[in-house]
BAROBA-588872 format. One record per residue (C-alpha): x, y, z; residue number from 1; chain. Coordinates in nm, 3 decimals, padded with zeros to 5 digits. Last residue first. Example, Ala and Ser with C-alpha at 12.3 -4.5 7.8 and 13.67 -1.06 7.14 Angstrom:
REM residues 2
SITE       u       v       w num cadena
SITE  01.367 -00.106  00.714   2      A
SITE  01.230 -00.450  00.780   1      A
This chain:
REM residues 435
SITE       u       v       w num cadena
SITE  01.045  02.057 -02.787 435      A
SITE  00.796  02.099 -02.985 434      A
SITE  00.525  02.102 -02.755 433      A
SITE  00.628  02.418 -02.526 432      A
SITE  00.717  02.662 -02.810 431      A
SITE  00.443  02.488 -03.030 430      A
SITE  00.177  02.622 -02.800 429      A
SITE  00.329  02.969 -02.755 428      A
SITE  00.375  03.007 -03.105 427      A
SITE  00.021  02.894 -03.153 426      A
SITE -00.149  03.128 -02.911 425      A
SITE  00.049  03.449 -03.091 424      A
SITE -00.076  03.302 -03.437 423      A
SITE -00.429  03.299 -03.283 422      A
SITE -00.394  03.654 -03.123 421      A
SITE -00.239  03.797 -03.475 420      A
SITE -00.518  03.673 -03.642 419      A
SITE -00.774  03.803 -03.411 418      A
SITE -00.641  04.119 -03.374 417      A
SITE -00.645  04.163 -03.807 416      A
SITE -00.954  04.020 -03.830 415      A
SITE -01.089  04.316 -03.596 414      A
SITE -00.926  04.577 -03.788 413      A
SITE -01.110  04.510 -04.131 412      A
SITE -00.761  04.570 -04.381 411      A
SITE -00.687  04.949 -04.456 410      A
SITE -00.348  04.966 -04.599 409      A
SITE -00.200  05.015 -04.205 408      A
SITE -00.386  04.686 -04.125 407      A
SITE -00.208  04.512 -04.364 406      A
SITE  00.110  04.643 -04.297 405      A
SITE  00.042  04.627 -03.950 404      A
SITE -00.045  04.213 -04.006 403      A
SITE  00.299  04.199 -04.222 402      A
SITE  00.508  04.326 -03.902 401      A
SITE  00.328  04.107 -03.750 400      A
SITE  00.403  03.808 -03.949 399      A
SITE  00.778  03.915 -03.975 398      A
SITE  00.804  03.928 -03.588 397      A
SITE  00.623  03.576 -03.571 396      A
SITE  00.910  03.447 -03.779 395      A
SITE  01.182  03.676 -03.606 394      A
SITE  01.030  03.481 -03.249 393      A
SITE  01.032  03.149 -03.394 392      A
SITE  01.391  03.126 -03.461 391      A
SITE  01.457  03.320 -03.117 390      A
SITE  01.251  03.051 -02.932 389      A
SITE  01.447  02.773 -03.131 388      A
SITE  01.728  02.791 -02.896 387      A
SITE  01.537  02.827 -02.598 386      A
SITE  01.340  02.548 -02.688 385      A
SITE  01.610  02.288 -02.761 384      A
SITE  01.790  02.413 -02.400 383      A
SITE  01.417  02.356 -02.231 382      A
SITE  01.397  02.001 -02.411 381      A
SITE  01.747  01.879 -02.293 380      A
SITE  01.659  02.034 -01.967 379      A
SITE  01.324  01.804 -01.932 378      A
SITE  01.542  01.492 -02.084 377      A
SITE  01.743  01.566 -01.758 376      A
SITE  01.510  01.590 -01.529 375      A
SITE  01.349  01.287 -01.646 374      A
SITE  01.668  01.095 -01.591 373      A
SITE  01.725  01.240 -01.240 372      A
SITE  01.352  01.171 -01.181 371      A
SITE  01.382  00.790 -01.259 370      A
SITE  01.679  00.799 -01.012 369      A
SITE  01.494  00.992 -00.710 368      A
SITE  01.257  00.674 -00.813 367      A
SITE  01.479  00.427 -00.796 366      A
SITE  01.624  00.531 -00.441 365      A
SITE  01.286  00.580 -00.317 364      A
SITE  01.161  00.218 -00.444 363      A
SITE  01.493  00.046 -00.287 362      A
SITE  01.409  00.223  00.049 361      A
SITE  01.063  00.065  00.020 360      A
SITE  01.151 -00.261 -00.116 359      A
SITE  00.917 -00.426  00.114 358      A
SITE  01.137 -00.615  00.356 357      A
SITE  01.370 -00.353  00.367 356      A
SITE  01.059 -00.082  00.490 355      A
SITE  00.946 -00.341  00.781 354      A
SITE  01.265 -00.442  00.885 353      A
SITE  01.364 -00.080  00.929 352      A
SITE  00.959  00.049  01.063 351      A
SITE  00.953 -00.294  01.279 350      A
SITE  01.296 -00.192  01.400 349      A
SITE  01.174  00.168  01.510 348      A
SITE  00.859  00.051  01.661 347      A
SITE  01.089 -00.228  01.915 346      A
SITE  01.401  00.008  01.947 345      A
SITE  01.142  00.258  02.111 344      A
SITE  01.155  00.613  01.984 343      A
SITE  00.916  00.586  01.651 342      A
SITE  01.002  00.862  01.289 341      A
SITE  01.190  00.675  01.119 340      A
SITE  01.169  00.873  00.824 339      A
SITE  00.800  00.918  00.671 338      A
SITE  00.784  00.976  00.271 337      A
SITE  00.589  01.289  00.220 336      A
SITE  00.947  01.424  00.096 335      A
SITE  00.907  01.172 -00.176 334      A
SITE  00.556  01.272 -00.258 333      A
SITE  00.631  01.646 -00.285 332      A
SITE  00.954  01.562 -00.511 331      A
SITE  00.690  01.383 -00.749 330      A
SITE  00.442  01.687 -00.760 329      A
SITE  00.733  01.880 -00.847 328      A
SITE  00.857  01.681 -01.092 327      A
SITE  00.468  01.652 -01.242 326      A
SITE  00.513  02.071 -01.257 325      A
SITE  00.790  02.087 -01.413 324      A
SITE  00.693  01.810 -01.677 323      A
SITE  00.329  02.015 -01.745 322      A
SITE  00.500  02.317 -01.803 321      A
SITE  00.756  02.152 -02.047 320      A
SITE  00.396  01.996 -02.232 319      A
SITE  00.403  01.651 -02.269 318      A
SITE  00.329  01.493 -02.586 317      A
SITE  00.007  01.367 -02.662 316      A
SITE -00.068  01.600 -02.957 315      A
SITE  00.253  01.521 -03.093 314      A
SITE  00.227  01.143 -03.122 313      A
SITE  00.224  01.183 -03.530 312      A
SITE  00.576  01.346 -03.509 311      A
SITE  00.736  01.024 -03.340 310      A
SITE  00.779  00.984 -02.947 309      A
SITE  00.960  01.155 -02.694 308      A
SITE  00.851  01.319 -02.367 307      A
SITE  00.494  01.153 -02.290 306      A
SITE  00.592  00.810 -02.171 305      A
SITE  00.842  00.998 -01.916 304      A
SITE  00.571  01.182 -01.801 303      A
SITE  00.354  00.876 -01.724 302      A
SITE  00.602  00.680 -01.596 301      A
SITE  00.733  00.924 -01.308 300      A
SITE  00.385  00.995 -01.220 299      A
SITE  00.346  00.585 -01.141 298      A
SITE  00.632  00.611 -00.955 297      A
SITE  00.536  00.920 -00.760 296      A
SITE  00.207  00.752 -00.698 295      A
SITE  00.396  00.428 -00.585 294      A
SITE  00.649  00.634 -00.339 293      A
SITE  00.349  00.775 -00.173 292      A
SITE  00.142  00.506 -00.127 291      A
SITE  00.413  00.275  00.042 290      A
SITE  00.493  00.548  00.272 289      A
SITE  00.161  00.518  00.393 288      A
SITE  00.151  00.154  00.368 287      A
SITE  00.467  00.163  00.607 286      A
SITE  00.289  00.411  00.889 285      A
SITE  00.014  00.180  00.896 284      A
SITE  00.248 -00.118  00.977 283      A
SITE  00.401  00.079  01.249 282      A
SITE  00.103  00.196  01.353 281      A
SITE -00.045 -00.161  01.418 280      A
SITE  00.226 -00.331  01.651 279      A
SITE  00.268 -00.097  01.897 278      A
SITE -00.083 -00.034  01.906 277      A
SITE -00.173 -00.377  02.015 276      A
SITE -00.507 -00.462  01.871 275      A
SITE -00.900 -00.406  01.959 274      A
SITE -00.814 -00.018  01.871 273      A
SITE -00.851  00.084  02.214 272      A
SITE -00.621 -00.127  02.331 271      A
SITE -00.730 -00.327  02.648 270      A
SITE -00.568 -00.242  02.975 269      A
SITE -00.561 -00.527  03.242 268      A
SITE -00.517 -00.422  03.577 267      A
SITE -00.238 -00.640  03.736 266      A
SITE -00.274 -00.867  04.077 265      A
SITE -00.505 -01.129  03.926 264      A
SITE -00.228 -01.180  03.664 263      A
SITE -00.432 -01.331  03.352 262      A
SITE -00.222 -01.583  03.204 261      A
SITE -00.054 -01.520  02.883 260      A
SITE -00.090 -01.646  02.540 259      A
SITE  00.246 -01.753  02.365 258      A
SITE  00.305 -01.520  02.109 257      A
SITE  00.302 -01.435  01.709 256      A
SITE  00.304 -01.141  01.558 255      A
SITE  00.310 -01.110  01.256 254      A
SITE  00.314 -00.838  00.961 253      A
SITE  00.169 -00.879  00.596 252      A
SITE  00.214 -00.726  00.275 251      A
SITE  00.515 -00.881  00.144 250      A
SITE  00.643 -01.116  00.505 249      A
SITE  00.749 -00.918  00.797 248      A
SITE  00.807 -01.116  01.051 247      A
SITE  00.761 -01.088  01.489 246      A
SITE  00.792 -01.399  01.691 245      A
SITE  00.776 -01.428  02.083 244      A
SITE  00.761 -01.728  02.324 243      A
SITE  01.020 -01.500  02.575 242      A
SITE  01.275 -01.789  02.523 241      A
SITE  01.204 -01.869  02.199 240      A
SITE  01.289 -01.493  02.111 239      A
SITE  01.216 -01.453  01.753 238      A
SITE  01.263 -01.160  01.446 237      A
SITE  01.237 -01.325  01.150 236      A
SITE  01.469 -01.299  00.807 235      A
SITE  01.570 -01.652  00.783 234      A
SITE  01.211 -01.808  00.907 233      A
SITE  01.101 -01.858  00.526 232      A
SITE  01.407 -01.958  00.404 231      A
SITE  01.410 -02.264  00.634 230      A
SITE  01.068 -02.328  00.539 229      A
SITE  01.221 -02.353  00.174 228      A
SITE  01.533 -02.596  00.287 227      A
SITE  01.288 -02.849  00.443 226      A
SITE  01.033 -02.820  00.170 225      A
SITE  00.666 -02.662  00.121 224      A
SITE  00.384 -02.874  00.023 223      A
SITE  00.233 -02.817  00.311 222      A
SITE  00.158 -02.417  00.272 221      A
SITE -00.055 -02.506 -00.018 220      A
SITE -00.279 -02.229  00.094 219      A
SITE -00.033 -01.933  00.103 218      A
SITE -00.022 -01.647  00.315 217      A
SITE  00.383 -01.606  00.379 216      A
SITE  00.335 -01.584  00.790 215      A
SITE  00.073 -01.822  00.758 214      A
SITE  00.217 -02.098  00.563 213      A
SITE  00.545 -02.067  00.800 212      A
SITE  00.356 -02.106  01.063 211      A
SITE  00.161 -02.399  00.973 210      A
SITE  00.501 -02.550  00.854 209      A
SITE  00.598 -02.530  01.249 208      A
SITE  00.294 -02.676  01.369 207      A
SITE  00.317 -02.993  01.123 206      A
SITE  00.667 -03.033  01.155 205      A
SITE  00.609 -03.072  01.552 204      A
SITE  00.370 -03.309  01.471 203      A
SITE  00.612 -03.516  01.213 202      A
SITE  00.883 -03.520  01.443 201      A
SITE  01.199 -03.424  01.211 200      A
SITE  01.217 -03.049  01.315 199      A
SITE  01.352 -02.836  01.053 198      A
SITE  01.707 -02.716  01.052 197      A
SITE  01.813 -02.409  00.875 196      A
SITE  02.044 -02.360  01.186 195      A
SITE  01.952 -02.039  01.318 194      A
SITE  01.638 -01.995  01.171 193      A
SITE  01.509 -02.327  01.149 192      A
SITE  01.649 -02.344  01.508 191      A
SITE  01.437 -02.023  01.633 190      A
SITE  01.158 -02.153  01.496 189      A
SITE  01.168 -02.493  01.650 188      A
SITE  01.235 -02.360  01.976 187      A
SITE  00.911 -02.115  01.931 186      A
SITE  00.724 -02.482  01.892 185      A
SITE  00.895 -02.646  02.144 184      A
SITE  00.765 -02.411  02.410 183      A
SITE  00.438 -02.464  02.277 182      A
SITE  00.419 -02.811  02.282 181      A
SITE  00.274 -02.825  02.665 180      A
SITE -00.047 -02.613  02.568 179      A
SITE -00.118 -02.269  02.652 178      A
SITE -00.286 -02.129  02.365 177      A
SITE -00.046 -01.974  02.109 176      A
SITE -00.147 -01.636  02.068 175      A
SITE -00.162 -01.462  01.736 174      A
SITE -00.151 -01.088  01.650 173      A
SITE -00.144 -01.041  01.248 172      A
SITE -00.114 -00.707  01.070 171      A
SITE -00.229 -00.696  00.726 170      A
SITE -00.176 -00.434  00.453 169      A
SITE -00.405 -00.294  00.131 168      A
SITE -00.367 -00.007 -00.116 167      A
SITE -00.620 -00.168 -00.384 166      A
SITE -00.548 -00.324 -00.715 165      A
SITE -00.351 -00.631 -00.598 164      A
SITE -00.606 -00.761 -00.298 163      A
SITE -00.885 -00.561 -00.428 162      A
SITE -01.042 -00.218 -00.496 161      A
SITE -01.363 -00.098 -00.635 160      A
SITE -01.296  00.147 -00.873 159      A
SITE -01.131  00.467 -00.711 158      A
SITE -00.921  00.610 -00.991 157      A
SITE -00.590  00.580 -00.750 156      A
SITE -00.449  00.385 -01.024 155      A
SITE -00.330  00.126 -00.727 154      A
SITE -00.711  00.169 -00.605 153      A
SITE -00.785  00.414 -00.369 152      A
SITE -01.083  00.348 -00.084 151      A
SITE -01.306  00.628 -00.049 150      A
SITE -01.381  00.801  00.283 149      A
SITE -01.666  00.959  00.414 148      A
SITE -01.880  00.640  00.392 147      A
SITE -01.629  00.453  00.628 146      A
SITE -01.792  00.166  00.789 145      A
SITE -02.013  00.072  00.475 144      A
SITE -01.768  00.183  00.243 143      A
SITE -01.518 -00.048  00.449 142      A
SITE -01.819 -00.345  00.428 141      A
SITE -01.857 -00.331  00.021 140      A
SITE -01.459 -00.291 -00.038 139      A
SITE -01.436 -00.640  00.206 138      A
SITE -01.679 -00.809 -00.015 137      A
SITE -02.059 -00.854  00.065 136      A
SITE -02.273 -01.203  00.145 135      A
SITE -02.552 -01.096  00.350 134      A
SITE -02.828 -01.286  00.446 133      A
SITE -02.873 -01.212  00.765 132      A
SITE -02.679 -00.879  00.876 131      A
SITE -02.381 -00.764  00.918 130      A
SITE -02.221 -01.016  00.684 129      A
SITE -01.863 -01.093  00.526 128      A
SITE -01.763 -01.288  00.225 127      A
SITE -01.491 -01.536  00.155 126      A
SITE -01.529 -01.770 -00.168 125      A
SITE -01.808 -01.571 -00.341 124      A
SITE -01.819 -01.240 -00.187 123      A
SITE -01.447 -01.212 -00.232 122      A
SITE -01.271 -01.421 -00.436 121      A
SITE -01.030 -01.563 -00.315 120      A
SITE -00.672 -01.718 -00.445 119      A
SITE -00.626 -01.339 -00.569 118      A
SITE -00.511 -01.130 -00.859 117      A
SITE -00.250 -01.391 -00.996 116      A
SITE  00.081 -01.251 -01.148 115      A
SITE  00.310 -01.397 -00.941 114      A
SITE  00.175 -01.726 -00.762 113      A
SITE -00.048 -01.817 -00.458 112      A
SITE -00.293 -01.548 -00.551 111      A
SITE -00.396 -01.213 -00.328 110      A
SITE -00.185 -01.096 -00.040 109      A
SITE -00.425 -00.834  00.093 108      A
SITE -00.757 -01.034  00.127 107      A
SITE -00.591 -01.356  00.108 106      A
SITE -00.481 -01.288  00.471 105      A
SITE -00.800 -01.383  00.568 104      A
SITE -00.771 -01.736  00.386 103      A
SITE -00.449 -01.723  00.536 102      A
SITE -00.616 -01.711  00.880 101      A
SITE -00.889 -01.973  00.784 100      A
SITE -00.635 -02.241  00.705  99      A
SITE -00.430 -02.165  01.034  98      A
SITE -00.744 -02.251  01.190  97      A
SITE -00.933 -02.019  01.409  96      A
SITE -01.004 -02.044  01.807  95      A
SITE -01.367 -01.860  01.903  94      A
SITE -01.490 -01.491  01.924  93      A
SITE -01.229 -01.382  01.662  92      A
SITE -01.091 -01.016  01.716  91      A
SITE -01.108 -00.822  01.364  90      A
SITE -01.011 -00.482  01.367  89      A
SITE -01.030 -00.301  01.059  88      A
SITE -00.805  00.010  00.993  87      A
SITE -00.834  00.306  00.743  86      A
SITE -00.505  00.478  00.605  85      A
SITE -00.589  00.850  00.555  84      A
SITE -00.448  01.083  00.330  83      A
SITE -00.569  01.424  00.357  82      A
SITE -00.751  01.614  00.108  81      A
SITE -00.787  01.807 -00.215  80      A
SITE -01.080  01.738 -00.483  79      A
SITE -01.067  01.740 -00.835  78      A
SITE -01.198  01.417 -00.858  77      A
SITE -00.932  01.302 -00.609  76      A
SITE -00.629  01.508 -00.491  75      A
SITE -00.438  01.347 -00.239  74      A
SITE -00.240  01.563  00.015  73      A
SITE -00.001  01.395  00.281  72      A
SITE  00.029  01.709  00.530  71      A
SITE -00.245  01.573  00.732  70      A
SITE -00.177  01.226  00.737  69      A
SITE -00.536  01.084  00.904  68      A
SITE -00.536  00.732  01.065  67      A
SITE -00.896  00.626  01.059  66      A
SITE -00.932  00.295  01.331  65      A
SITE -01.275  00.104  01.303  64      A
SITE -01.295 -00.203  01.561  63      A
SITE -01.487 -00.538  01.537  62      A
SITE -01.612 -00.847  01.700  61      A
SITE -01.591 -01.124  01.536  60      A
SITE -01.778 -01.456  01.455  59      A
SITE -01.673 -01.730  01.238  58      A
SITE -01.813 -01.938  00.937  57      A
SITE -01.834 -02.296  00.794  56      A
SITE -01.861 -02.453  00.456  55      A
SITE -02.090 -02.737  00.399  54      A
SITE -01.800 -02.936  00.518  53      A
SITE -01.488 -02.852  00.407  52      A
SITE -01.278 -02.861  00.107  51      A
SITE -00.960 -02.725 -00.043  50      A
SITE -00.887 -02.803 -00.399  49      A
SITE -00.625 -02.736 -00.633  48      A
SITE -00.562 -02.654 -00.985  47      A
SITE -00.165 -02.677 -01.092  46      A
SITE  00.033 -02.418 -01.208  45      A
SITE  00.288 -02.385 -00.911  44      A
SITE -00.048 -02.324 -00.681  43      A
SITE -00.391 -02.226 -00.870  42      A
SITE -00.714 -02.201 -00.673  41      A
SITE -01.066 -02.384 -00.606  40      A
SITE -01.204 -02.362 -00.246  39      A
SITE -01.508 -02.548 -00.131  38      A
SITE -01.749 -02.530  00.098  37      A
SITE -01.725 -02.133  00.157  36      A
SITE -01.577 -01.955  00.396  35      A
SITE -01.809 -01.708  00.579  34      A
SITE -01.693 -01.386  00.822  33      A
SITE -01.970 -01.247  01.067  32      A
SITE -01.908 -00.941  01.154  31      A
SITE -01.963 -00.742  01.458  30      A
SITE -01.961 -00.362  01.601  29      A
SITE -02.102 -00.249  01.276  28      A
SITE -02.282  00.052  01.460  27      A
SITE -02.021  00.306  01.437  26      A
SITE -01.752  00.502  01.660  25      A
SITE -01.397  00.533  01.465  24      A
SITE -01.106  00.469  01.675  23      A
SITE -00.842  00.760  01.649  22      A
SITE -00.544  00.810  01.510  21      A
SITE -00.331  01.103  01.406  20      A
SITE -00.074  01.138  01.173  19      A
SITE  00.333  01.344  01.110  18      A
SITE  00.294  01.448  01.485  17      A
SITE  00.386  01.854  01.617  16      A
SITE  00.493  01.885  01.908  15      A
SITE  00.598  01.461  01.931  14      A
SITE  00.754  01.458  01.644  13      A
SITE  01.122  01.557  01.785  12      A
SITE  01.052  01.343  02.078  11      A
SITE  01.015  01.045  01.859  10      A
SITE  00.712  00.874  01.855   9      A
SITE  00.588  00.568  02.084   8      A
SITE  00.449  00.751  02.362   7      A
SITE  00.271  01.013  02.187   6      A
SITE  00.118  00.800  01.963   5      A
SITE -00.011  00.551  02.237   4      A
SITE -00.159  00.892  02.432   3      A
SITE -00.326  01.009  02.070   2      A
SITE -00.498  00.666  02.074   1      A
């Protein structure tokens, strides 16, 4: 991978690159993916129902990626080290349905609705298999694949993660077989992007709304109306003429393309990753900028929760220390958030689109905000405690000066020390908590 990586950054990077990939040797070269009979979830609060026939399930063969951020630091369980984004490959041995590939994308999109965890449940609905028998979710095979790493939840704790409490992404690479609609099919696109206008034949309606059910990872895809699908295709990247598609859509990226014929004349060269490199680092790139800005976010909320509060909340009140040091921490993450950082127009507008499409650049800009405000309660506090410092400096002045007096008429030595060590601890204590 390091030859793909050198190719597709920016000269500037290229000495000294902000990751590394490589492909991950193991034995789980194949899954074996299984949907289950039936399919119960909630779409514009209403229970539905998908069903097939005593379930069904699809083969794959499958790549590890580990893409390693060396100057991204993560500190878990005490515990410095790199961030690393870990990528599955899965390459179907036979044609899917659209139904089964938003089922897949289920695993990082979650429920059909705000505020819904998932559509699937995994190891019930969806599960994956190495071996007879098994029925695991996708956390259960990455730990598997990965043992040296551990997944972070959103709360970076690392519980067992899941389509909304887990870091996750998907990067879709569809071909459209060679069949005579397919040519009307990118048309189609292009003119409900275009001109809002969906196609009126009911087949070609069909394929399109597939697309579109895909691309946004939702079940009840066909329920979706002429002036929605229209909204879905406003923001895509197509070339009907080429029979090429790229969207970002929330978590997921696609790709979709007419399938090529095999030029006897050319020497094909598979990735090594099992998907087009191109496409994938771009999208692993984003989630890693995506971690960053959320942990400084979520640090951002947890010292600003901690600066004010009534008298009884004392204990649980931020230290100034313990601010300066979280702003730190926060300015660390946001200058661990990657720039453009790709030298072909292709990589670099993937990384724009990719970024505006998920509120990246609008997450950095309300974050450096959030810290502005903290930064400014923080010097509110520091100018309070300087104030007061003096205050409590001719109080602790008069104690001591009363400890020697005691100590000068004779009082035990030792208890003398250790009072005036306590009431120097406190002072110092109160000097950051108080204010």
């Amino acid at each position: 991978m390091e030859s793909y990586e050198d190719d597709m950054l920016l000269y500037a990077h290229r000495d000294e690159p902000p990751f590394r990939t490589r492909v991950v040797q193991s034995e789980l070269e194949q899954v074996t993916v299984g949907f289950a009979a039936e399919l119960t979830y909630e779409a514009e609060g209403k229970q539905k129902r998908l069903s097939c026939r005593d379930g069904r399930s699809r083969s794959f063969a499958m790549v590890l990626g580990e893409t390693v951020f060396e100057r991204s630091e993560v500190v878990f369980e005490h515990a410095h080290t790199s961030l690393g984004v870990l990528t599955l490959v899965l390459t179907p041995g036979e044609a899917l349905t659209e139904y089964d590939v938003i089922k897949l994308a289920k695993l990082w999109e979650g429920g059909e609705s705000v505020g819904h965890p998932s559509a699937i449940r995994e190891g019930r609905d969806l599960w994956f298999a190495t071996r007879p028998g098994e029925q695991t979710t996708l956390h259960a095979l990455l730990q598997r694949a990965f043992p040296d790493w551990q997944p972070l939840d959103e709360a970076e704790r690392g519980a067992e993660t899941g389509a909304r409490s887990g870091y996750r992404v998907g990067t879709l690479e569809l071909e459209v077989p060679r069949e005579r609609w397919r040519k009307g099919l990118f048309a189609d696109l292009a003119t409900l992007k275009r001109r809002r206008e969906a196609p009126k034949d009911r087949a070609r309606w069909d394929r399109a709304v597939a697309v579109g059910g895909v691309l946004q990872g939702l079940l009840d895809f066909r329920a979706i109306e002429d002036d929605e699908l229209a909204d879905v295709f406003a923001e895509v990247d197509i070339d009907p003429e080429d029979e090429t598609m790229r969207a970002f859509h929330k978590g997921t990226l696609l790709s979709l393309a007419g399938e090529e014929e095999p030029d006897p004349d050319q020497e094909e060269r598979p990735s090594p990753l099992g998907v087009d490199p191109y496409l994938a680092v771009p999208n692993i790139v984003l989630l890693h900028n995506e971690q960053r800005l959320k942990s400084a976010r979520r640090r951002e909320g947890e010292l600003s929760a901690k600066q004010r509060g009534p008298a009884r909340q004392l204990f649980e009140r931020a230290a100034i220390n313990e601010t300066e040091n979280g702003l730190s921490g926060m300015a660390r993450l946001l200058a661990q958030d990657l720039p453009n950082v790709f030298h072909y127009s292709s990589e670099r507008r993937l990384q724009k689109r990719g970024r505006q499409s998920r509120g990246l650049d609008d997450l950095n800009t309300f974050v450096r905000l959030r810290m502005d405000d903290l930064s400014s309660v923080l010097q509110s506090r520091v100018r309070a405690r300087d104030r007061w410092t003096a205050v409590l400096g001719i109080a602790v002045g008069v104690v001591t000066a009363f400890l020697v007096q005691q100590a000068i008429q004779g009082r035990p030595l030792w208890l003398i020390v250790i009072a005036a060590v306590a009431l120097f601890g406190v002072f110092l204590w109160l000097r950051d908590k108080l204010f």
